[in-house]
gemmi code that builds the backbone of each chain (N, CA, C; Angstrom):
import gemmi

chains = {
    "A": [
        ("UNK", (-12.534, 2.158, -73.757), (-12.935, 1.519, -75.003), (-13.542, 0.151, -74.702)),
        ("UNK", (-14.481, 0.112, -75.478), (-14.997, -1.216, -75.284), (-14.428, -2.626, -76.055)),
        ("UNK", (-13.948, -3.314, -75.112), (-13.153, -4.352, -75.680), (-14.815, -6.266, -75.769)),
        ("UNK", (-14.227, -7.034, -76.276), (-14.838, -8.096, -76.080), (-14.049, -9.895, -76.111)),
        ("UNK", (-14.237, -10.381, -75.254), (-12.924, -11.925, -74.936), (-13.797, -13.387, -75.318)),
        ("UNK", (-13.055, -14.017, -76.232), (-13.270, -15.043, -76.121), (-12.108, -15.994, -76.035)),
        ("UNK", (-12.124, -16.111, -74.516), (-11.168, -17.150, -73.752), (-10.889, -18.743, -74.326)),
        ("UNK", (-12.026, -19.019, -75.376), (-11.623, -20.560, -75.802), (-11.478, -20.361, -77.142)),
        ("UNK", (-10.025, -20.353, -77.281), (-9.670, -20.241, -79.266), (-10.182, -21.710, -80.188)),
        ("UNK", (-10.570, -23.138, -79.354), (-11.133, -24.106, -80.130), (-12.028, -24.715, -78.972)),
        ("UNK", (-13.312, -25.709, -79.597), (-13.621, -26.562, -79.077), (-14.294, -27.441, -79.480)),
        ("UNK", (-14.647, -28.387, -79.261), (-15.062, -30.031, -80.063), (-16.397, -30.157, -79.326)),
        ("UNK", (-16.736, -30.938, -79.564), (-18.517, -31.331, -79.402), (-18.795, -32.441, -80.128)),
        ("UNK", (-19.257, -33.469, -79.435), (-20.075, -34.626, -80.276), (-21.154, -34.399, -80.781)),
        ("UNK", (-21.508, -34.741, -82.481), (-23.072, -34.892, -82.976), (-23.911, -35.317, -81.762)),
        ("UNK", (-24.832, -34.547, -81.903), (-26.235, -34.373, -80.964), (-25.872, -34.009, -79.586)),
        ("UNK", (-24.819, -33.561, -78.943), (-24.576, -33.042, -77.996), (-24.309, -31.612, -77.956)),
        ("UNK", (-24.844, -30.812, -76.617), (-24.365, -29.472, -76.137), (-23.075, -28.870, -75.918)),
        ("UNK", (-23.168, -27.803, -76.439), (-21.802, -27.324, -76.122), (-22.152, -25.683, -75.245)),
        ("UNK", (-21.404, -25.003, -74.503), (-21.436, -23.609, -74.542), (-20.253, -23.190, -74.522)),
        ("UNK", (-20.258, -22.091, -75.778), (-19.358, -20.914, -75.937), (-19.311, -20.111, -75.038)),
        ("UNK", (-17.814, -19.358, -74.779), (-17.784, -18.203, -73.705), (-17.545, -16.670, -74.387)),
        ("UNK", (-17.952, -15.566, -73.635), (-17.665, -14.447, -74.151), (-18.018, -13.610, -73.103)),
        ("UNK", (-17.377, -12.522, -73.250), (-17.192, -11.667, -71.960), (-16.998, -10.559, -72.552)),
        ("UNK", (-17.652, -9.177, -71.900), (-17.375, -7.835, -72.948), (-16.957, -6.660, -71.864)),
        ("UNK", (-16.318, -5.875, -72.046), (-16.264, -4.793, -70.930), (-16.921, -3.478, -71.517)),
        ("UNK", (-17.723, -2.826, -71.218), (-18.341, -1.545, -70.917), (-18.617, -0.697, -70.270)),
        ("UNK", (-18.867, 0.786, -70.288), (-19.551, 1.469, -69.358), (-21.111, 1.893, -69.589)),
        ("UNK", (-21.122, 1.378, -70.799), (-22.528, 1.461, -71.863), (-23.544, 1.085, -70.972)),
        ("UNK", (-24.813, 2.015, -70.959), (-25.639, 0.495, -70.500), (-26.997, 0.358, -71.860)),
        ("UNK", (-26.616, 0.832, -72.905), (-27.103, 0.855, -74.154), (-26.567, -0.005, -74.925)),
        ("UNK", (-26.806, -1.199, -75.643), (-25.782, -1.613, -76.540), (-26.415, -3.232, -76.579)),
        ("UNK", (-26.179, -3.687, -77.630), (-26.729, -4.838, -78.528), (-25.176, -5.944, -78.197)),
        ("UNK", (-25.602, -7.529, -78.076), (-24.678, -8.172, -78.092), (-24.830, -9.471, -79.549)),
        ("UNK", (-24.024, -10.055, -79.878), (-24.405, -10.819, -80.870), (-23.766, -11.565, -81.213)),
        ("UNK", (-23.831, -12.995, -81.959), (-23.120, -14.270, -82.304), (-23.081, -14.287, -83.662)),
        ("UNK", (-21.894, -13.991, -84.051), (-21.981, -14.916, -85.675), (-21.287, -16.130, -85.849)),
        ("UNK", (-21.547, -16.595, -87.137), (-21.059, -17.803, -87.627), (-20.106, -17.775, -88.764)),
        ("UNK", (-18.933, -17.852, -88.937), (-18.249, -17.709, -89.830), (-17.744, -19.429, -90.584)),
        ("UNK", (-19.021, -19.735, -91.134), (-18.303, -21.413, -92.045), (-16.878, -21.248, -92.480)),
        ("UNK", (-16.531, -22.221, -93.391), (-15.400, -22.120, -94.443), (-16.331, -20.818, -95.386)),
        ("UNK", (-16.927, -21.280, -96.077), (-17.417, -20.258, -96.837), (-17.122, -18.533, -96.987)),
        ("UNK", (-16.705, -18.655, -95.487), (-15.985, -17.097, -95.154), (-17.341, -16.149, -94.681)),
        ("UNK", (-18.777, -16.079, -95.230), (-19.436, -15.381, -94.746), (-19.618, -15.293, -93.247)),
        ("UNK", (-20.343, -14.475, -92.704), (-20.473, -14.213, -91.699), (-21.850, -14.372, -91.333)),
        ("UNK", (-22.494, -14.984, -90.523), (-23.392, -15.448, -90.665), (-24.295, -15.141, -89.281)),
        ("UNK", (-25.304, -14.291, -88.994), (-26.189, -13.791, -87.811), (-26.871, -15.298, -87.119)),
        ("UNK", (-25.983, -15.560, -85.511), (-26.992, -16.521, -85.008), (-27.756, -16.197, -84.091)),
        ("UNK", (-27.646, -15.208, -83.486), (-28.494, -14.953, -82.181), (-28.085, -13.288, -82.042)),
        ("UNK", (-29.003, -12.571, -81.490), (-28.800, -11.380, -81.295), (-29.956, -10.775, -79.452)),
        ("UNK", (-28.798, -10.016, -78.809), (-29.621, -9.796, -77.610), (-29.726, -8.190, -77.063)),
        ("UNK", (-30.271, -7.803, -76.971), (-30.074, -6.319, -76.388), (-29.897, -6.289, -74.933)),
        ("UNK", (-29.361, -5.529, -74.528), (-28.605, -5.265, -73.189), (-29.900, -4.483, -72.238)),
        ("UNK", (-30.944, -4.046, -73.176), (-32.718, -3.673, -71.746), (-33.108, -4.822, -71.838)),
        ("UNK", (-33.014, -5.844, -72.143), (-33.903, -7.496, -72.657), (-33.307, -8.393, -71.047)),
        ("UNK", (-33.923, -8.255, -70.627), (-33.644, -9.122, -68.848), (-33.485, -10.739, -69.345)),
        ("UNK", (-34.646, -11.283, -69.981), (-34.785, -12.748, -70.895), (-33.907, -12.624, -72.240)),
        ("UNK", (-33.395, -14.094, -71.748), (-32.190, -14.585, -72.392), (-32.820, -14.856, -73.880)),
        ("UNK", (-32.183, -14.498, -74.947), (-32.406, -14.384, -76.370), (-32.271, -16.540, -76.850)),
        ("UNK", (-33.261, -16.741, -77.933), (-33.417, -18.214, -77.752), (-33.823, -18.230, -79.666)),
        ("UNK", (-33.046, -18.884, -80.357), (-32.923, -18.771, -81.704), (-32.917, -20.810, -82.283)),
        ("UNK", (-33.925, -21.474, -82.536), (-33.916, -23.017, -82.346), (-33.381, -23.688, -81.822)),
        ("UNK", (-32.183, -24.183, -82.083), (-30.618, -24.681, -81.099), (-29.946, -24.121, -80.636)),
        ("UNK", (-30.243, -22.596, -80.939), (-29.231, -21.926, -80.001), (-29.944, -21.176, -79.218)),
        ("UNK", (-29.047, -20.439, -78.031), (-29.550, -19.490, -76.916), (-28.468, -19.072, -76.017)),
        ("UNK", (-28.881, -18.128, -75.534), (-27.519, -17.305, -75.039), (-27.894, -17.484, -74.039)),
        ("UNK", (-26.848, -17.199, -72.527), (-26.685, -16.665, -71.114), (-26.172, -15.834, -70.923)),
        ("UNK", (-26.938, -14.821, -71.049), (-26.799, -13.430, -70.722), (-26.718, -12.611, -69.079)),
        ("UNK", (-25.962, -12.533, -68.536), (-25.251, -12.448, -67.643), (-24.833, -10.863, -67.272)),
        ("UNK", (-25.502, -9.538, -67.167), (-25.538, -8.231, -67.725), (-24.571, -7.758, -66.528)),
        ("UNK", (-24.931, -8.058, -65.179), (-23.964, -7.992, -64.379), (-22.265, -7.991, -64.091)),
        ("UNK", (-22.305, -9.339, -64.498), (-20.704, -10.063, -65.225), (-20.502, -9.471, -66.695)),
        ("UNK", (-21.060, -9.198, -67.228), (-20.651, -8.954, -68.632), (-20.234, -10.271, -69.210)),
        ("UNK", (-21.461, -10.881, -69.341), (-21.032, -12.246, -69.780), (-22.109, -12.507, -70.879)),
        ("UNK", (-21.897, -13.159, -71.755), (-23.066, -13.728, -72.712), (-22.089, -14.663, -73.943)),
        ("UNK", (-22.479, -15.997, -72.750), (-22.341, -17.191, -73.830), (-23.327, -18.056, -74.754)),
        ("UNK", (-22.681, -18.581, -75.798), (-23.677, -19.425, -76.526), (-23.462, -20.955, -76.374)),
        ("UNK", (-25.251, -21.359, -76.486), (-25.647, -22.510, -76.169), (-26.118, -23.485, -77.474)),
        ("UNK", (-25.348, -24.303, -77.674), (-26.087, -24.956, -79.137), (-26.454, -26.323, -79.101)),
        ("UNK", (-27.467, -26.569, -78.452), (-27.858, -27.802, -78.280), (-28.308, -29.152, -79.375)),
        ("UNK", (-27.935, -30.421, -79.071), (-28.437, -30.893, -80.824), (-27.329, -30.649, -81.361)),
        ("UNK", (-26.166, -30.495, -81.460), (-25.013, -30.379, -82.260), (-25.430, -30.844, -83.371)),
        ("UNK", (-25.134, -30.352, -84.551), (-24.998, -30.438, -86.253), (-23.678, -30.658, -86.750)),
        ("UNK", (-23.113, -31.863, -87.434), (-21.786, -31.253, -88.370), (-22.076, -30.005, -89.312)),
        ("UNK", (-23.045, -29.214, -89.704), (-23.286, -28.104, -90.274), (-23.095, -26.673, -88.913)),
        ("UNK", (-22.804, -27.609, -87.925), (-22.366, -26.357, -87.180), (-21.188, -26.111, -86.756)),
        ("UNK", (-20.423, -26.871, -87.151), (-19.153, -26.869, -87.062), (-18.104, -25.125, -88.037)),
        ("UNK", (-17.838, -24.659, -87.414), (-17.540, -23.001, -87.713), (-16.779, -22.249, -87.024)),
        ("UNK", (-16.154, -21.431, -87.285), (-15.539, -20.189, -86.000), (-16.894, -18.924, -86.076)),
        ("UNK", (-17.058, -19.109, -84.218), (-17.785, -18.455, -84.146), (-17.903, -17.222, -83.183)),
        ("UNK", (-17.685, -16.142, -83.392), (-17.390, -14.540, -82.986), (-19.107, -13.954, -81.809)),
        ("UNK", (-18.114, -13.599, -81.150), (-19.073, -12.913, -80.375), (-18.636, -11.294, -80.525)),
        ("UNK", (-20.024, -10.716, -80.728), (-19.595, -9.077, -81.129), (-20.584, -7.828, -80.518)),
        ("UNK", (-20.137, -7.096, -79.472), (-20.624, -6.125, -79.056), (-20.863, -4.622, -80.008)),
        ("UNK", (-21.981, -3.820, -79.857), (-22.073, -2.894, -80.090), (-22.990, -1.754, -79.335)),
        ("UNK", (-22.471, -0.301, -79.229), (-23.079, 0.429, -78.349), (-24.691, 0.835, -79.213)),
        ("UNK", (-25.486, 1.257, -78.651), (-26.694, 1.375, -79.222), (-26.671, 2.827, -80.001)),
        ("UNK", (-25.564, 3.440, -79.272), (-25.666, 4.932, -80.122), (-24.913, 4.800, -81.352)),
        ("UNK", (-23.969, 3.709, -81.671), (-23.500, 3.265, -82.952), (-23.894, 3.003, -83.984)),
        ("UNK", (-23.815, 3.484, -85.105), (-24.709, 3.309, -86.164), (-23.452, 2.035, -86.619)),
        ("UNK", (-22.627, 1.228, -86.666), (-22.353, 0.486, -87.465), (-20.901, -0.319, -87.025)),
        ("UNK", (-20.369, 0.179, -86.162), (-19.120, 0.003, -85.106), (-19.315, -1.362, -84.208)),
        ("UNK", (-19.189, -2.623, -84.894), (-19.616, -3.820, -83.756), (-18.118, -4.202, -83.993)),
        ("UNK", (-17.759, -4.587, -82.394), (-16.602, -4.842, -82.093), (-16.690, -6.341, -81.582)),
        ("UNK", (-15.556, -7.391, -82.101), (-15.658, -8.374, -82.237), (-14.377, -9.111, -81.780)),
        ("UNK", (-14.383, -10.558, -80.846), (-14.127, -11.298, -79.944), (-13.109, -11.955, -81.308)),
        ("UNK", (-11.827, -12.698, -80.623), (-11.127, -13.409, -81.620), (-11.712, -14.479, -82.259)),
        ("UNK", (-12.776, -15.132, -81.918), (-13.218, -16.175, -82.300), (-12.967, -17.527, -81.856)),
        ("UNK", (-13.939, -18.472, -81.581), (-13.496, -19.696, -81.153), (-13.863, -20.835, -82.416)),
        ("UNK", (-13.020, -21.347, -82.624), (-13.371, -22.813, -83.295), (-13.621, -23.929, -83.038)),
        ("UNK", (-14.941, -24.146, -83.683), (-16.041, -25.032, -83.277), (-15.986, -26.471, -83.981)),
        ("UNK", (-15.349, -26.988, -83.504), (-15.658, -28.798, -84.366), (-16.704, -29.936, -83.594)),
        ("UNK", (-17.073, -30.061, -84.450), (-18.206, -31.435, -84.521), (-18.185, -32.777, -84.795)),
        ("UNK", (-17.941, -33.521, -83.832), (-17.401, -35.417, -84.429), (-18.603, -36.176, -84.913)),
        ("UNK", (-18.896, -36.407, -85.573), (-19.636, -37.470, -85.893), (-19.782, -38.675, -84.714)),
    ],
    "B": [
        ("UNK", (-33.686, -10.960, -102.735), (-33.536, -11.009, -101.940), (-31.735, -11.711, -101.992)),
        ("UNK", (-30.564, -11.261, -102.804), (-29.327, -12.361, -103.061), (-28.486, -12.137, -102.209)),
        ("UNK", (-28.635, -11.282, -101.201), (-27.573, -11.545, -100.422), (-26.585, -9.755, -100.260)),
        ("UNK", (-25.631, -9.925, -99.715), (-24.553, -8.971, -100.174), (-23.641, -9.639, -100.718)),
        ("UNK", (-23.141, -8.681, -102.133), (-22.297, -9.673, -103.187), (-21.150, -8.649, -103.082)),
        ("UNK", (-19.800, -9.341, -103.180), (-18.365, -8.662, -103.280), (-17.554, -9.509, -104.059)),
        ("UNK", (-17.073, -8.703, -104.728), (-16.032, -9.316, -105.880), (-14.443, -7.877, -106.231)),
        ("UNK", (-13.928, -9.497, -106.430), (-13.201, -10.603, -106.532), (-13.538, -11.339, -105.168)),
        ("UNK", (-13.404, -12.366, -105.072), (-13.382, -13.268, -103.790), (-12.072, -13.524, -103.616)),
        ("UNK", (-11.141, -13.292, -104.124), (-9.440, -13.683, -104.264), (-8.774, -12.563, -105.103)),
        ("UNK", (-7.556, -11.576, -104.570), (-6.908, -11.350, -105.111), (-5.687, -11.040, -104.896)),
        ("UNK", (-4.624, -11.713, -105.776), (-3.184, -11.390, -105.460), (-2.321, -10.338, -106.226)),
        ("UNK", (-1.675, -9.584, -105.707), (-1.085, -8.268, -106.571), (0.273, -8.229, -105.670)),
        ("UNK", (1.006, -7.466, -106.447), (2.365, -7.134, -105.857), (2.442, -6.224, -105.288)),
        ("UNK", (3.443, -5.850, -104.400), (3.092, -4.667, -103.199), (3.892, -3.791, -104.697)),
        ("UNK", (2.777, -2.199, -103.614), (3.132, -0.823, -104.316), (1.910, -0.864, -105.540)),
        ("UNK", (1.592, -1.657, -106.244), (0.381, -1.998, -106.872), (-1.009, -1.522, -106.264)),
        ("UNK", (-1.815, -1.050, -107.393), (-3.406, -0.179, -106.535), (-4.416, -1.515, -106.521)),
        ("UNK", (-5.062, -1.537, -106.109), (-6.365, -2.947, -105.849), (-7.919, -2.181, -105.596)),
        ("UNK", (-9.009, -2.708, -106.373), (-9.897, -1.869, -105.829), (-10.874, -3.281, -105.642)),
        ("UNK", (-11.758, -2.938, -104.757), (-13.092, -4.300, -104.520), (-13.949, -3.971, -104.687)),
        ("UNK", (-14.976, -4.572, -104.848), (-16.548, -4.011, -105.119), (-17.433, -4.778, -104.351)),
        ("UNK", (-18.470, -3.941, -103.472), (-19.906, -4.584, -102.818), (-21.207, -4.066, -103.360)),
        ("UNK", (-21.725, -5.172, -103.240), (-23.067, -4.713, -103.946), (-23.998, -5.142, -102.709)),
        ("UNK", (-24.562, -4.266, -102.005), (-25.625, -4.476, -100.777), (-26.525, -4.993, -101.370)),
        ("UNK", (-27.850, -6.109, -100.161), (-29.132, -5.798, -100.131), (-29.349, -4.886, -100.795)),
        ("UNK", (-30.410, -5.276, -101.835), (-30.800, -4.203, -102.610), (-31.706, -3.046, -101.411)),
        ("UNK", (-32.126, -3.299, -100.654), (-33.257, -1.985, -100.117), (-32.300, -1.518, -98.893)),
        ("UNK", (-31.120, -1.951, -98.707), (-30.286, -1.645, -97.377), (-29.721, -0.452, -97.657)),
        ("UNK", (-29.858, 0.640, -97.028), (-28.970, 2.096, -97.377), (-28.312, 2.479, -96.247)),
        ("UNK", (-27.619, 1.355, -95.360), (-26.175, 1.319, -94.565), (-25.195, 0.111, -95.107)),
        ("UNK", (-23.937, 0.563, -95.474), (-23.050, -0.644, -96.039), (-22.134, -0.134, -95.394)),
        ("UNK", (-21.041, -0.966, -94.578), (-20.134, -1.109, -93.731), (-18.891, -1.706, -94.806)),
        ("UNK", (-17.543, -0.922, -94.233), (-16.409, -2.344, -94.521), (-15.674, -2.475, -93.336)),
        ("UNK", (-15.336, -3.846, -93.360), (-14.300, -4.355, -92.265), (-13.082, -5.255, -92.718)),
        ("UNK", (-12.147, -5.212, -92.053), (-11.378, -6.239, -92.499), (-11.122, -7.267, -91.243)),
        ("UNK", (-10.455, -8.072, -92.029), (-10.125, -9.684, -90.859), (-9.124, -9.891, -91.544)),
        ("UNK", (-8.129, -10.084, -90.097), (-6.611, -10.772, -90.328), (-6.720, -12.091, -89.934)),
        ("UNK", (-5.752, -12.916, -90.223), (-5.888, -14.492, -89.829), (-6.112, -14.404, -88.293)),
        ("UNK", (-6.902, -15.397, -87.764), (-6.835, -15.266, -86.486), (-7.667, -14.266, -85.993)),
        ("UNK", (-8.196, -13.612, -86.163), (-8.566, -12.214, -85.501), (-10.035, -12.548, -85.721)),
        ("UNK", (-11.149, -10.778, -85.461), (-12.008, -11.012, -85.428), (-12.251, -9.906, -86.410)),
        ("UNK", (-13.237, -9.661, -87.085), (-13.246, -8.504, -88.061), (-12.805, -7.091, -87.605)),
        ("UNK", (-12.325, -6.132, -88.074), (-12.520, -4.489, -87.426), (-13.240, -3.686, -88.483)),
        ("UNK", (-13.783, -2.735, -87.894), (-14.503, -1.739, -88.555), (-13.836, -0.874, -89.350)),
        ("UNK", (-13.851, -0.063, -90.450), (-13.194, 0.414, -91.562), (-13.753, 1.622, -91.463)),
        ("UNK", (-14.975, 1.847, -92.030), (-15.985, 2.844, -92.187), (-17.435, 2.455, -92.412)),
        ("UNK", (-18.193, 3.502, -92.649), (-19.744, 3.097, -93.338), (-20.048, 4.282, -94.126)),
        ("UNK", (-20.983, 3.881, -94.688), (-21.814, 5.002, -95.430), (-23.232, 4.151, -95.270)),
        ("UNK", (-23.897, 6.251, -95.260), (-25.489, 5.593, -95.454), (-25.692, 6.226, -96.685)),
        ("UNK", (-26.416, 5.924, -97.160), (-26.749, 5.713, -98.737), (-25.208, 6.591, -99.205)),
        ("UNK", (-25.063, 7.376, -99.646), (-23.672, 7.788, -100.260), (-23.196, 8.848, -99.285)),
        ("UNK", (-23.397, 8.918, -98.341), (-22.569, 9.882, -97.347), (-21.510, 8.682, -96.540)),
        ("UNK", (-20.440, 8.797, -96.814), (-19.203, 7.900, -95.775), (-19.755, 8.988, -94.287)),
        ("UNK", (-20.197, 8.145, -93.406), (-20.038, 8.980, -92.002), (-19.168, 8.657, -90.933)),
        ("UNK", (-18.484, 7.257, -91.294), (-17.718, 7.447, -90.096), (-16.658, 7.184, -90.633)),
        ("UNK", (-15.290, 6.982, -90.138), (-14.124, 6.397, -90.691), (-12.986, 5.891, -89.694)),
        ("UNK", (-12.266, 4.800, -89.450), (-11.298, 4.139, -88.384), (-10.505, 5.201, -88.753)),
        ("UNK", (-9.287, 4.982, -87.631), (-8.314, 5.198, -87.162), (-7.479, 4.293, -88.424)),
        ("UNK", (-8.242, 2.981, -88.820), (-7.383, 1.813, -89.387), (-7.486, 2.208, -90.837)),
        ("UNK", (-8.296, 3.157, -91.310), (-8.346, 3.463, -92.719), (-7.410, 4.467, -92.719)),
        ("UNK", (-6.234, 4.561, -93.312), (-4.911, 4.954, -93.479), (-5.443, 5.400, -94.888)),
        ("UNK", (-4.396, 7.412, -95.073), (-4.714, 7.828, -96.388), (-4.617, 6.958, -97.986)),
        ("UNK", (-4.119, 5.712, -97.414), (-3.750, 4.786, -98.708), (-5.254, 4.341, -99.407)),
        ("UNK", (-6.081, 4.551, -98.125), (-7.686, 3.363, -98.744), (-8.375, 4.647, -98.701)),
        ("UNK", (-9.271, 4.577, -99.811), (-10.693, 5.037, -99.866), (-11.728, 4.129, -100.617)),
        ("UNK", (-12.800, 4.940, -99.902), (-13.679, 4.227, -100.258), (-15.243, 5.053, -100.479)),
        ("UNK", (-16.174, 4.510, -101.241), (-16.854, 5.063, -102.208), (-18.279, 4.594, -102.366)),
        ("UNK", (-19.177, 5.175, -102.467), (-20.431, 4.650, -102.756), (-21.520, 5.893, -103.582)),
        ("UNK", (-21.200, 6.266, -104.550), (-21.072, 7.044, -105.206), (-22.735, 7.478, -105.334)),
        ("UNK", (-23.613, 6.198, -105.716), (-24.798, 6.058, -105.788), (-26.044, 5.505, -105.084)),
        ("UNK", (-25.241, 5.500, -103.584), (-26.295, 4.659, -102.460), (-26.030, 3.652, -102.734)),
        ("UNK", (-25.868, 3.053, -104.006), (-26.016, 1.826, -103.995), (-24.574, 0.678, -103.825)),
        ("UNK", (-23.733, 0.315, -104.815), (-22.749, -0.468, -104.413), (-21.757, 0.454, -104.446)),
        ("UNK", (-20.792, -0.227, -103.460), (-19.431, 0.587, -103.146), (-18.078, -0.188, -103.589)),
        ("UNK", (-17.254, 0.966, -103.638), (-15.543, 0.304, -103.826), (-14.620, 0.922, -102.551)),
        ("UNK", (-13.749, -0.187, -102.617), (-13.030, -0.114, -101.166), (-11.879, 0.015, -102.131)),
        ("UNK", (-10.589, 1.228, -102.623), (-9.736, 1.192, -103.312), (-8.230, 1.196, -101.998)),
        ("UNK", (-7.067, 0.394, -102.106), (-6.189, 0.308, -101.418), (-5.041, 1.147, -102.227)),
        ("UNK", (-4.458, 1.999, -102.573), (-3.388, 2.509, -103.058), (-1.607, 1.965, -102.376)),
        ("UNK", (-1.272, 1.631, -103.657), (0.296, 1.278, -103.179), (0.443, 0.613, -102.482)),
        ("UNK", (-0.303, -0.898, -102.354), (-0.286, -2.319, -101.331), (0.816, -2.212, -100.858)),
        ("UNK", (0.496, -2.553, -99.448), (1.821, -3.357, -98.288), (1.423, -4.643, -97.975)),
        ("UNK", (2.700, -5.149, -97.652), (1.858, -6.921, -97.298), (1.561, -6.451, -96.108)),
        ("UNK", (1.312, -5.415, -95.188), (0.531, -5.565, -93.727), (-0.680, -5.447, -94.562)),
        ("UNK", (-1.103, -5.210, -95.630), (-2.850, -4.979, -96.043), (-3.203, -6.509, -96.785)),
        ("UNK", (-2.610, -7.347, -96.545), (-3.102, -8.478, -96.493), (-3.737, -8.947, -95.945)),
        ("UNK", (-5.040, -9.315, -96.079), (-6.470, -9.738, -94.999), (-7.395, -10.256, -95.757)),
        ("UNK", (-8.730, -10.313, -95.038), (-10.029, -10.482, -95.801), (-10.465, -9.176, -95.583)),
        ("UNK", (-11.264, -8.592, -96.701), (-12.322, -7.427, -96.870), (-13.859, -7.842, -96.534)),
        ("UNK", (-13.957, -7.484, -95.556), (-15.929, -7.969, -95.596), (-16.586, -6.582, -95.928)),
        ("UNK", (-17.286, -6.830, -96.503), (-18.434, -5.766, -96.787), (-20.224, -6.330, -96.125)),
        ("UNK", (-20.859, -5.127, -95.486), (-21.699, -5.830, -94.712), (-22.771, -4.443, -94.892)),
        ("UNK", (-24.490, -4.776, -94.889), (-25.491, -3.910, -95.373), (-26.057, -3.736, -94.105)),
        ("UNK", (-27.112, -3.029, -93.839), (-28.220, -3.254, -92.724), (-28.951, -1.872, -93.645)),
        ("UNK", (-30.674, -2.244, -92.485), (-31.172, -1.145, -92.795), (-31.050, -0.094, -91.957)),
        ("UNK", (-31.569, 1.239, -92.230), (-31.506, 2.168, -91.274), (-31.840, 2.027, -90.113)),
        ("UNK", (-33.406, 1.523, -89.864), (-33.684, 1.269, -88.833), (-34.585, 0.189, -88.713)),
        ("UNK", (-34.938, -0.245, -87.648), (-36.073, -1.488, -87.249), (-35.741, -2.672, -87.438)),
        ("UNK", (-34.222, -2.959, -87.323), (-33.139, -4.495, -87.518), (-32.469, -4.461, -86.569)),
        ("UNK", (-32.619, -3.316, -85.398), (-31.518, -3.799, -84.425), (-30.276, -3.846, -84.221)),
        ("UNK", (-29.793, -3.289, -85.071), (-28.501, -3.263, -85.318), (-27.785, -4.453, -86.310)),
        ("UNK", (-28.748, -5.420, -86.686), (-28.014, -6.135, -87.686), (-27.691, -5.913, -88.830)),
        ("UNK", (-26.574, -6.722, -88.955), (-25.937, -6.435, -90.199), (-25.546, -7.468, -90.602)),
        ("UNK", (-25.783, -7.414, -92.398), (-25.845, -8.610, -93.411), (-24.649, -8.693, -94.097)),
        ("UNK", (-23.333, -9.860, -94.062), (-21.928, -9.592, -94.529), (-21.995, -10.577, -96.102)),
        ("UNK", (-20.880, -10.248, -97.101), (-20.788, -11.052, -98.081), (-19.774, -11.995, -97.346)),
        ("UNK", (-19.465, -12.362, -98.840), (-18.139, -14.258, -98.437), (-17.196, -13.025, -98.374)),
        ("UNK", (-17.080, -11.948, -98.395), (-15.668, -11.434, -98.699), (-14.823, -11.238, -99.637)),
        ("UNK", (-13.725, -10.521, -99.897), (-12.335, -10.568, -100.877), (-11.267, -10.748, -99.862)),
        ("UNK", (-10.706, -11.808, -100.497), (-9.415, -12.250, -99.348), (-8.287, -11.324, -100.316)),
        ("UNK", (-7.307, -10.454, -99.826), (-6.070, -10.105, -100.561), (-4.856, -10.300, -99.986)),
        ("UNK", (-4.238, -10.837, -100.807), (-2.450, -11.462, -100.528), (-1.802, -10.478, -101.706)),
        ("UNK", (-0.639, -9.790, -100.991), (-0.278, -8.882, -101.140), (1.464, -9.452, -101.229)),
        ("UNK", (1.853, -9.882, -102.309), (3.050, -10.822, -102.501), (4.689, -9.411, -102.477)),
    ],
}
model = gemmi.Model(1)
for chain_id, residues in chains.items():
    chain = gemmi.Chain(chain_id)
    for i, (resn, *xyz) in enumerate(residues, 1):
        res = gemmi.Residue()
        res.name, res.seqid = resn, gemmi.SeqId(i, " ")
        for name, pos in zip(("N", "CA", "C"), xyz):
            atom = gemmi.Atom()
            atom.name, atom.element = name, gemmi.Element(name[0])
            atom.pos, atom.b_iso = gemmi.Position(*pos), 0.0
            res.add_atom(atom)
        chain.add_residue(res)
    model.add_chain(chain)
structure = gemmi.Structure()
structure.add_model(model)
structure.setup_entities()
């Protein structure tokens, strides 16, 4: 079964500074979509970056961008420019490509932003 | 273009009590997903339907829940005879059939506390 880890349950970041998120997925797939959401207070869930697993080049969405790592099974996020509007728990979520709707999703890390 | 809408956004009922939720997809989306999220966690998959065929269904949808989309268009997620383990958030989430990649569009949710 395909599982997916995110090893840092919080982390802080100064306004206008970089941060990277970690995430790590296990598979035997070599079909399958990886992806970041954003979950505000608001509760929605919110699409930040999305990468496919044939895509060799790393997926790049304004401030953000992933390191995609296909080998390791790794694909963290990069959010450069920190925002207090980016401050969120944010999920990393695998899915196989033959899945019509089955994205399996990382505990989430929480993201704070200092002024 | 409003989004995916689900209502109640809050509801509390007493266990053994029935609860039903409602999503209203992207209007042109004819895949709608449900998932739930426990505190802490990361969403899990429930089921889907494409336009009104349910095609898949968890392990985690227990004979207590069904769920419904009668007309392609919006669906109900009904819980029969609440337990406080069915205390969570409900996400409901759209995509299109094809040429999105696998994304998928979530509402704010129905949070239920199950007293």
């Amino acid at each position: 079964a395909q599982t997916v880890t995110q090893s840092q349950p919080e982390m802080s970041v100064q306004e206008a500074e970089t941060v990277t998120l970690s995430c790590t997925y296990d598979t035997s797939e070599s079909d399958y979509y990886l992806f970041w959401y954003k979950q505000p207070p608001s509760r929605q869930m919110i699409l930040v970056i999305r990468q496919e697993a044939y895509k060799q080049q790393n997926a790049t969405e304004n401030r953000f961008s992933v390191n995609f790592q296909k080998a390791a099974k790794s694909f963290s996020l990069k959010i450069s420019d920190s925002q207090l509007g980016d401050a969120a728990m944010y999920f990393c979520a695998y899915i196989n490509g033959g899945s019509q709707g089955n994205l399996i999703f990382g505990k989430g890390t929480k993201l704070s932003v200092k002024p | 273009d409003t989004g995916v809408s689900q209502d109640p956004r809050h509801k509390i009922t007493k266990r053994g009590q029935n609860v039903t939720f409602r999503c209203d997809p992207i209007s042109e989306h004819n895949r709608l997903y449900w998932y739930r999220q426990t505190l802490g966690q990361g969403p899990e998959f429930l089921t889907y339907f494409q336009n009104e065929a349910q095609l898949e269904k968890s392990r985690l949808l227990s004979d207590r829940f069904s769920a419904e989309r009668p007309k392609g268009s919006f669906s109900t997620l009904e819980i029969q005879r609440t337990e406080q383990g069915d205390s969570a958030m409900y996400l409901c989430a759209s995509s299109l059939l094809t040429g999105t990649g696998k994304k998928l569009f979530f509402g704010s949710g129905t949070q239920l506390s199950v007293l």
